[in-house]
N, C-alpha and C positions, 0 to 999 in steps of 0.2 A: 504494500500500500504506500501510496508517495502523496507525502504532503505537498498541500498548495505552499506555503511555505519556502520551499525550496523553489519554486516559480518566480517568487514576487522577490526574488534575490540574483535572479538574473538577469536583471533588467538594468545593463548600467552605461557610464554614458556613450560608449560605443555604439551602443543599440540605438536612445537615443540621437545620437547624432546619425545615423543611418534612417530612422524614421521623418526627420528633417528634411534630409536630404531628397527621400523618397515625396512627402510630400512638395516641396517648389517643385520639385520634377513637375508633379502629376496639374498642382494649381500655379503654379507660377510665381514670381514677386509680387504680381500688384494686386491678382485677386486674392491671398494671403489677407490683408488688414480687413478689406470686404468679412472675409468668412471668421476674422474675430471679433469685429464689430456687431455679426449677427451674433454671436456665440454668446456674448455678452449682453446683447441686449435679453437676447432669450432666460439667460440667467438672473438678471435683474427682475423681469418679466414672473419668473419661476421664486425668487422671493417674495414679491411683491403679492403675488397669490397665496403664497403660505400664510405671509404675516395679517390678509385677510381671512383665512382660514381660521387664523387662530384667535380673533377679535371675533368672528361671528362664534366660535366655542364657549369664548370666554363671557357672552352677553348670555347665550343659554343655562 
């Protein structure tokens, strides 16, 4: 049986820097800030609905 454990330890920054790599390959320089602009908004977005989740709990 193999731990996840031993997974999440080999992830280091050679890999990283190949996954870089691979993404500008795929999206390029400039669409790059694009795709973390959405990323981020959607994450804001993605709080923004919890912390009303958690006002309407908090009223009930």
């Amino acid at each position: 049986m193999i731990s996840s454990s031993i997974f999440l330890g080999a992830i280091g920054p050679l890999q990283i820097a190949l996954i870089v790599i691979v993404v500008l390959l795929l999206f390029g320089g400039k669409k790059i800030p694009e795709l973390m602009r959405g990323l981020g908004s959607g994450i804001k977005e993605f709080k923004d609905a919890s912390k009303d989740e958690d006002k309407k709990e908090d009223k009930q």
